[in-house]
C-alpha positions in Angstrom: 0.0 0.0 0.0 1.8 3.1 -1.0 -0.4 6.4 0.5 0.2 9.5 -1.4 -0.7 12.9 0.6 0.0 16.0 -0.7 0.8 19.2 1.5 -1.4 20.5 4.2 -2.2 23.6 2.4 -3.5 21.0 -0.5 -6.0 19.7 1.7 -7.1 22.5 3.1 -7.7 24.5 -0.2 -9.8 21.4 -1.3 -11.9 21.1 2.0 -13.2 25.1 1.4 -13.2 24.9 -2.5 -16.5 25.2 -4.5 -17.9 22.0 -5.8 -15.9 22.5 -9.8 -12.7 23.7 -7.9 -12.8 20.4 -5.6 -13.5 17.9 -8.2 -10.3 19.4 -10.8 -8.1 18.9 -7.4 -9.1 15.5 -6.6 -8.7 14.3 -10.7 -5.2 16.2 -10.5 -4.4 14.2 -7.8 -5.8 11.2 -9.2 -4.2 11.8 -12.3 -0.2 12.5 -10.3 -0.9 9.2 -7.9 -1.4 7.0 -11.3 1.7 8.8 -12.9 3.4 7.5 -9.1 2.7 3.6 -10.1 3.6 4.0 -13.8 7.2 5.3 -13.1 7.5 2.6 -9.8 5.9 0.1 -11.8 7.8 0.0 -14.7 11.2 -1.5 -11.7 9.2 -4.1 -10.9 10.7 -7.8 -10.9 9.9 -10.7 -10.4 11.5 -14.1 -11.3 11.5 -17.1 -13.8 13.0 -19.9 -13.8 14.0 -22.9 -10.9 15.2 -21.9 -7.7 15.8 -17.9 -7.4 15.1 -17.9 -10.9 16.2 -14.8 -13.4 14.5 -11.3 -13.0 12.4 -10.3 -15.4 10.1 -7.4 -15.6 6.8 -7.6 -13.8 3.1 -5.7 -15.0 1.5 -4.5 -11.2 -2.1 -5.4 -10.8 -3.8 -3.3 -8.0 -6.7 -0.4 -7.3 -6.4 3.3 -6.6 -8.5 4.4 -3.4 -9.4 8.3 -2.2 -9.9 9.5 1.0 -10.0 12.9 1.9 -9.8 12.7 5.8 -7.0 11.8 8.5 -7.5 9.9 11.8 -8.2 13.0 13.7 -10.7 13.7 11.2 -8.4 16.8 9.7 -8.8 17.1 5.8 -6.1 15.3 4.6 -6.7 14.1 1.2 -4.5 11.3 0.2 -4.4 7.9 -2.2 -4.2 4.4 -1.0 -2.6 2.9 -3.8 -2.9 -1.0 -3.2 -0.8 -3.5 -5.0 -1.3 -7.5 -5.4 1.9 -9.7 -4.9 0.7 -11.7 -7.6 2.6 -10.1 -10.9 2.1 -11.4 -14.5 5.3 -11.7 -16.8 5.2 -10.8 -20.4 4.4 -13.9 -21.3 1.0 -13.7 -19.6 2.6 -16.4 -16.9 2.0 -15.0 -12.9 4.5 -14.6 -10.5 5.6 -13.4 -6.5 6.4 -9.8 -7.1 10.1 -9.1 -6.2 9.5 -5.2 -4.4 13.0 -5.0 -3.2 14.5 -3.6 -6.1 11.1 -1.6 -6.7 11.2 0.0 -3.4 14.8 1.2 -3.9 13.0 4.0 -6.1 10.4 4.9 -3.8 12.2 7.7 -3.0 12.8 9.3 -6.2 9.0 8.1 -7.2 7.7 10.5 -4.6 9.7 13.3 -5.0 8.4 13.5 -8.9 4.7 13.1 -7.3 5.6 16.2 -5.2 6.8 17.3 -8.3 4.5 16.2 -10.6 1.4 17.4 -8.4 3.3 21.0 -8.0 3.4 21.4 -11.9 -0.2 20.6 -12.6 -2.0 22.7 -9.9 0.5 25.8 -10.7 -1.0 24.8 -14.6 -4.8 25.2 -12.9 -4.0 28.3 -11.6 -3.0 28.2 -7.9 0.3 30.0 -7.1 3.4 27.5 -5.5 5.7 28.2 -3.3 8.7 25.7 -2.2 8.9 24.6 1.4 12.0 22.5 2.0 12.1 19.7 -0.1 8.4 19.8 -0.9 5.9 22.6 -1.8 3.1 24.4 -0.5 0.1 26.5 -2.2 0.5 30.4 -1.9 -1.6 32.2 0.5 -2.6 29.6 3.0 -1.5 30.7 6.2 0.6 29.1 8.2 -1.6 28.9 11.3 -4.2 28.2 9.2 -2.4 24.9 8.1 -1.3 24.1 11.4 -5.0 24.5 12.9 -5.5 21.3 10.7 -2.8 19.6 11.2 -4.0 17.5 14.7 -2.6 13.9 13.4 1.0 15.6 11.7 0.8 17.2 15.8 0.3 14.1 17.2 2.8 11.9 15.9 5.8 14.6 16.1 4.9 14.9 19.4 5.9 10.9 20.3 8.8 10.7 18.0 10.0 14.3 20.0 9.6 11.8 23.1 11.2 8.9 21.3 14.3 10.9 20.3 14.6 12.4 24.2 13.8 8.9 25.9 17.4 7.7 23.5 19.4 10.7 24.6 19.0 12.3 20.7 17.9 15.6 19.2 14.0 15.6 19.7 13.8 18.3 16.6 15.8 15.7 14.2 13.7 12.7 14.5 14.6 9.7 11.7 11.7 8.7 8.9 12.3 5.4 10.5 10.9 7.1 14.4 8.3 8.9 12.4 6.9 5.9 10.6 7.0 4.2 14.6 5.5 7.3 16.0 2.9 7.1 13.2 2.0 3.7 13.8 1.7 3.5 17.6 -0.3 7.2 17.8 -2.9 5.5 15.3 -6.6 6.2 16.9 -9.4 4.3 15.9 -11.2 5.8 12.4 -14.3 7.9 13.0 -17.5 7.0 11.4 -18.1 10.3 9.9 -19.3 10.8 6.7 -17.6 13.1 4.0 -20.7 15.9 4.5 -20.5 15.8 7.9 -17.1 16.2 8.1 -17.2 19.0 5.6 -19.7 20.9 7.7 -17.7 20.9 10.4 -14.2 22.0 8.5 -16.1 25.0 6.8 -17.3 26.0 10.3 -13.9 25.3 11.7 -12.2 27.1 9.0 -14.9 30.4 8.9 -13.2 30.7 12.5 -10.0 30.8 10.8 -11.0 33.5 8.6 -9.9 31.0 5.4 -13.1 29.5 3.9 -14.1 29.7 -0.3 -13.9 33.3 -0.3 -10.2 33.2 0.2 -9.9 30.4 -2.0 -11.4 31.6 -5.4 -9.0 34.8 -4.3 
């Protein structure tokens, strides 16, 4: 399952967007997440042959899901992108897929995402501005983004603990702590619906002073 989430300010453009502006977000990012398994896809193996057999290129089978919500119930809209370990050769023959050397590229795969998803909302007409490594849209404020941001709050918090508990930097956590931190902070999914939990971030967000208005600006 590889989860592709785009930047806070993303999410939060799309929870206060009017109905056309929503929909053209969530088929950009549709549109990036499928570009995501192409380029991954095309380094998957898997073998032929007796014992470890010889590599030989694999075509993924899997589904693309949306959601649109975190744990805490935060906009966060992200793709589950679910792969079978069943792989069929060229030759229409099925194999075990062989993700190793696959997953060496994950890396680069989601930087051209970030990439990728940059380019084609900059193309619809939102202004980008770089953050880091990554990106964010212009003019969503920084407190506004935060104000969303309960689950990213949550599991910095524990890998801050993590860190201090080993004797290390609490600010320079390891993806490896953050992945643990992400894990063991995981709450139980609300039952929520998407309109109900868009009610409550347009109410949430008209306290911000961020809602559609400031969006179509």
């Amino acid at each position: 399952d590889f989860t592709l989430s785009p930047p806070k300010s993303v999410s939060v453009v799309w929870s206060q967007a009017n109905k056309g502006m929503k929909e053209n977000i969530e088929k950009i990012h549709a549109s990036v997440a499928r570009n995501y398994l192409d380029y991954i896809g095309e380094r998957a193996l898997t073998s032929e042959g007796k014992g470890r057999g010889t590599p030989v290129k694999a075509m993924l089978r899997g589904a693309m899901f949306e959601h649109g919500s975190s744990r805490e119930s935060d906009p966060q809209l992200h793709t589950h992108c679910v792969l079978m370990g069943v792989v069929e050769r060229e030759n229409g023959k099925t194999g075990a897929l062989e993700a190793a050397d696959m997953l060496r590229w994950q890396g680069a795969a989601a930087s051209l995402y970030h990439a990728d998803l940059a380019f084609n909302l900059r193309k619809a007409g939102f202004g980008i501005e770089k953050n880091k490594n990554l990106f964010e849209i212009s003019g969503v404020p920084q407190e506004v983004r935060d104000a969303f941001s309960e689950r990213r709050k949550q599991i910095l918090e524990l890998a801050e603990k993590k860190m201090r508990e080993r004797g290390l930097d609490p600010s320079a956590a390891t993806r490896a702590i953050l992945q643990v931190a992400a894990l063991e902070s995981r709450s139980k999914k609300d039952e929520l619906s998407r309109a109900e939990l868009e009610v409550i971030w347009k109410e949430r967000a008209e306290l911000l002073g961020f809602t559609e208005k400031e969006v179509s600006e």
